[in-house]
C-alpha positions in Angstrom: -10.2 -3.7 14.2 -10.9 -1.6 11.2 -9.6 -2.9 7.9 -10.6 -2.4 3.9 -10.2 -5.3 1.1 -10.3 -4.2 -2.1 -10.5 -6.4 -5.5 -11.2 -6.7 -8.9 -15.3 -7.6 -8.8 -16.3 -9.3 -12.2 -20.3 -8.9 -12.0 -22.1 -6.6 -14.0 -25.2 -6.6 -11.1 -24.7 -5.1 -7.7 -27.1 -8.5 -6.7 -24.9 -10.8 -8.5 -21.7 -8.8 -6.6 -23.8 -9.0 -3.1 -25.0 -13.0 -3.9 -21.3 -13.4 -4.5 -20.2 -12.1 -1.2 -23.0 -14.2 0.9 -22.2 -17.2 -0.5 -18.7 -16.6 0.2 -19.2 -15.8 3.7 -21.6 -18.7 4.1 -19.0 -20.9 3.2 -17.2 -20.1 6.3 -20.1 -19.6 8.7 -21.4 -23.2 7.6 -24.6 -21.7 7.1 -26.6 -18.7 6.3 -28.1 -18.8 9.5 -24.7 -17.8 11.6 -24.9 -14.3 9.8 -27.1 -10.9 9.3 -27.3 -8.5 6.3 -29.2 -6.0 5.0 -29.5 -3.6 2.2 -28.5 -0.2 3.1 -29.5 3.3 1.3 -27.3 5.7 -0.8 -25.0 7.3 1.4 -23.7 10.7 1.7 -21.0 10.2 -0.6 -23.2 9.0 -2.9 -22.1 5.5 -4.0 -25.3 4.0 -4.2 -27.1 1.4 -2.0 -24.5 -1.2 0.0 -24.5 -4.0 1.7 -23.6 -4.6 5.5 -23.1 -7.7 6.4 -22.5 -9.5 10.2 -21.0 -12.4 11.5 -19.5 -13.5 14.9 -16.4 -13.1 13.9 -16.1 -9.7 11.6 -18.6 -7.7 10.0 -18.1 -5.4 6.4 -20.1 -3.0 4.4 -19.8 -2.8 0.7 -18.3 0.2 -0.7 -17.3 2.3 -4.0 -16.3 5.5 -2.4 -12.5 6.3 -3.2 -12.1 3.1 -5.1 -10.7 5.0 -8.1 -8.0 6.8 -5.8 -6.7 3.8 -4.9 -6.9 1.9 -7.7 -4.5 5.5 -8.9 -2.6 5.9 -6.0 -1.4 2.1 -5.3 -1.6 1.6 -9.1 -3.9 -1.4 -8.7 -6.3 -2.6 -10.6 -9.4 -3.3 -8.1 -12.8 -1.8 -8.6 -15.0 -3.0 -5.4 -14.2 -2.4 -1.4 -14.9 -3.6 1.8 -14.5 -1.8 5.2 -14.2 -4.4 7.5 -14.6 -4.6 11.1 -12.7 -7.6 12.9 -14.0 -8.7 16.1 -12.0 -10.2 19.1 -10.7 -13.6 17.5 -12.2 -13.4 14.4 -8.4 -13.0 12.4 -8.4 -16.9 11.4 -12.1 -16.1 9.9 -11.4 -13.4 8.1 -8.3 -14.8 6.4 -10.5 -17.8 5.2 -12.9 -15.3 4.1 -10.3 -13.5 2.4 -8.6 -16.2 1.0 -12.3 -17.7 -0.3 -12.4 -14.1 -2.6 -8.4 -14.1 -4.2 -9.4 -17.7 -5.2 -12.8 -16.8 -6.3 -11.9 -13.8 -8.2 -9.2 -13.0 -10.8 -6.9 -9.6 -11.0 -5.3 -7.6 -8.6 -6.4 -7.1 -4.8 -5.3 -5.5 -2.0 -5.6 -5.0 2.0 -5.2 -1.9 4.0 -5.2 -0.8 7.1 -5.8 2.7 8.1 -6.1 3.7 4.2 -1.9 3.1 3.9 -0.2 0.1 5.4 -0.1 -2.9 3.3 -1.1 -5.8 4.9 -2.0 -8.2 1.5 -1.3 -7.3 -2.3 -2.3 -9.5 -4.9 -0.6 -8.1 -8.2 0.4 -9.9 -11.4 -1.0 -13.6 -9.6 1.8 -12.9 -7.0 0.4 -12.7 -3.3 2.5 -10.9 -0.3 1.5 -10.6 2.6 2.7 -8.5 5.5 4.3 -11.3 8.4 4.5 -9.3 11.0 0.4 -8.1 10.6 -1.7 -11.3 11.2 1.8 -13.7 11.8 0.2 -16.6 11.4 -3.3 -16.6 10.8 -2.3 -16.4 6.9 -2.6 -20.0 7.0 -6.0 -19.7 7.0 -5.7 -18.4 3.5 -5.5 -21.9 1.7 -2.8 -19.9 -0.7 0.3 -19.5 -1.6 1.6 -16.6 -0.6 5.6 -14.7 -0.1 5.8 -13.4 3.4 7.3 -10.1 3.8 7.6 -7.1 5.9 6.2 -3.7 5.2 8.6 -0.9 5.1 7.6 2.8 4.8 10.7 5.2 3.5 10.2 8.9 4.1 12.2 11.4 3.1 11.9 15.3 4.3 14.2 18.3 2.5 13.8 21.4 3.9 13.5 24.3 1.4 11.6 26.1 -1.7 11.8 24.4 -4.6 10.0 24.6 -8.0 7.4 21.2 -8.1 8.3 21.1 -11.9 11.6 20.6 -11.6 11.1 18.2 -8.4 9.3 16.2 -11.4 11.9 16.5 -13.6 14.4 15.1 -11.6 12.7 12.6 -10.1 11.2 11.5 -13.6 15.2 11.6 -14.7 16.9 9.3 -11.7 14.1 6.6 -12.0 14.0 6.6 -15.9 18.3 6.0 -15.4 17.2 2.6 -13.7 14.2 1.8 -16.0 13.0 2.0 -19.8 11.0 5.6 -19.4 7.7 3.7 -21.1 8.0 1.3 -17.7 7.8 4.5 -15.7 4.3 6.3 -15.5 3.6 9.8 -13.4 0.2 10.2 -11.9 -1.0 13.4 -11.0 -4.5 15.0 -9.6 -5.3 18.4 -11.2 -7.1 18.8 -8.0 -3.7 18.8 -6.1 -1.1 20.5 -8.3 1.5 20.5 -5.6 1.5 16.3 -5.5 2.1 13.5 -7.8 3.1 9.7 -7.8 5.5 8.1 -9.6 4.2 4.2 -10.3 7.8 2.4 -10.6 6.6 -1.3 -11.2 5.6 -2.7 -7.5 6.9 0.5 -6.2 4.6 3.6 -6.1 7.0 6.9 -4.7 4.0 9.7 -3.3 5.9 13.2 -3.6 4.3 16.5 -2.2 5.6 20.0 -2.2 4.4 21.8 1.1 6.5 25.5 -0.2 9.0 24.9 2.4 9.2 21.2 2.5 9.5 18.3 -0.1 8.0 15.1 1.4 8.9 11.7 -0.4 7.1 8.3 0.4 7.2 4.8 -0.5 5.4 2.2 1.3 5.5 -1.7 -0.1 5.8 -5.0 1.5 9.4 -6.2 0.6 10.5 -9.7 0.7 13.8 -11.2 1.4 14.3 -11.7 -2.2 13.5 -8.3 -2.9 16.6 -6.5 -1.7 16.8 -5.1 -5.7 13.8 -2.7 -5.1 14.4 -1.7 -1.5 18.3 -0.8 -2.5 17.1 0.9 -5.7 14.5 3.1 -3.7 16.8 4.1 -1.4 19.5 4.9 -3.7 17.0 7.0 -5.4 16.1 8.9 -2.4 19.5 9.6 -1.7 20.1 10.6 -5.2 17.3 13.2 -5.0 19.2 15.1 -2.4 21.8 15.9 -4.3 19.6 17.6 -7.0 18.1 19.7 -4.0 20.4 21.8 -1.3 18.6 21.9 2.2 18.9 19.9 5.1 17.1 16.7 5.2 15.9 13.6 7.0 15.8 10.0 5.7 13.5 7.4 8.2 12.4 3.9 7.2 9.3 3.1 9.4 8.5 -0.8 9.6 6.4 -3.0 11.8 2.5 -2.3 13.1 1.6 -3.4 16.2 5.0 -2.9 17.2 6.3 0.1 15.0 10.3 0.7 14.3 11.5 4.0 13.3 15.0 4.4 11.9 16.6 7.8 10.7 18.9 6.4 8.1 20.7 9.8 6.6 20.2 13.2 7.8 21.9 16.4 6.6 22.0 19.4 9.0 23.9 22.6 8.4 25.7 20.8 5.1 27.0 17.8 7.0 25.4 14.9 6.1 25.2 11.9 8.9 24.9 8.1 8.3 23.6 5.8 10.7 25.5 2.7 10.5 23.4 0.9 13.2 20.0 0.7 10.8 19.4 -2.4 9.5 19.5 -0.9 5.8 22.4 1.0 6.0 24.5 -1.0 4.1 22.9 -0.9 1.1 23.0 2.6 0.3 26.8 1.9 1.5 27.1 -0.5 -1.4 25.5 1.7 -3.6 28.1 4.6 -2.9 31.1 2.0 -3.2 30.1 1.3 -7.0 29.3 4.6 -7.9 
């Protein structure tokens, strides 16, 4: 199983990072002789000479390449990567390796699978972990940690709209629930048509495809986080009433064993809730107060 860690690495020295990561690693092997690594040339995307390491139970190669886009897009502060490779049984080795770097290093970190689903976060010295990922070989972790369960929100309006005023509006509803200078927009002049808006642990990925707005927000919430999953959704629904056009709210949840709910729809000007979704009732709240 594919997998990439990222964190905040301290060393000046890509042999003080790499000595880091070998002692680490022994320290779960037992010894340096239960393990192989070797140096490995630039590569194509040219972020310099890395590291692959191997043991019996998961194998990772060091790596700087998109680093920065994530550190934007997830609006974490990490520097250093690894694509790992788990082997068959190796999940309880891996989360002691893991756990051996958060207590080893300081600052934010995070764990991703397939470039998207959270599995770990490590932000402001709070750790939450996906449950329903590695259930519960977090144990090995030797941390504290707040289980949760990741939940990815999409929402899909149909029509042509202007991306400056999508900003606008979106910019306007989030700043109505937060101090503006708590609310930051990130945007790549590479992709004109896309932007992020970084709303504390909450990071909502907006594109405009000409005939389509797409709106995303993955996070891992926890059971005591019912605030920010009710305020993202109320915000969603808030957007489509600034924009006419049919539309499609889903909440997608689980990995292994994946859960799609459409939560609102609007077809043909009749809008549609789905009082059998779990979440239902918290945009239902919402409307009751408003």
């Amino acid at each position: 199983m594919e997998i990439t860690f990222y964190y905040y690495n301290k060393f000046d020295s890509k042999e003080e990072s790499e000595e880091f990561l070998l002692y680490q690693l022994e320290n779960v092997t037992g010894s340096k002789n239960e393990f192989i690594y070797k140096k490995q040339e630039e590569s194509e995307e040219g972020e310099g000479d890395t590291l692959y390491v191997k043991c019996d139970f998961f194998s990772f190669t060091t790596t700087l390449f998109d680093v920065k886009n994530v550190s934007r897009d997830y609006d974490v502060g990490i520097n250093y990567g690894l694509e790992c490779n788990i082997f068959e049984n190796g999940n309880k080795k891996f989360m002691e390796f893991i756990g051996n770097l958060l207590k080893s290093t300081i600052g934010d970190a995070l764990l991703l699978k397939d470039y998207e689903y959270r599995v770990l976060e490590r932000k402001n010295n709070c750790l939450i972990v996906d449950s329903h990922f590695f259930y519960g070989d977090y144990e090995s972790l030797s941390l504290s940690y707040i289980q949760g369960m990741y939940k990815k929100i999409c929402l899909r309006i149909e029509g042509d709209f202007i991306t400056e005023e999508i900003k606008r509006e979106s910019i306007k509803l989030v700043a109505a629930y937060e101090n503006e200078d708590k609310v930051e927009m990130v945007e790549d002049p590479d992709y004109p048509l896309e932007f992020t808006i970084n709303w504390g642990r909450l990071q909502i990925h907006i594109s405009n495809l000409g005939t389509v707005i797409n709106l995303t927000c993955g996070h891992i919430f926890t059971s005591n986080d019912k605030l920010s999953l009710k305020r993202i959704l109320c915000f969603f629904k808030q957007i489509t009433t600034k924009f006419s056009g049919d539309y499609q709210l889903m909440i997608v949840q689980g990995y292994w064993e994946q859960k799609r709910s459409v939560l609102l729809e609007r077809k043909n000007g009749i809008i549609a809730v789905n009082e059998l979704a779990e979440e239902a009732y918290l945009i239902q709240e919402s409307d009751r107060k408003n």
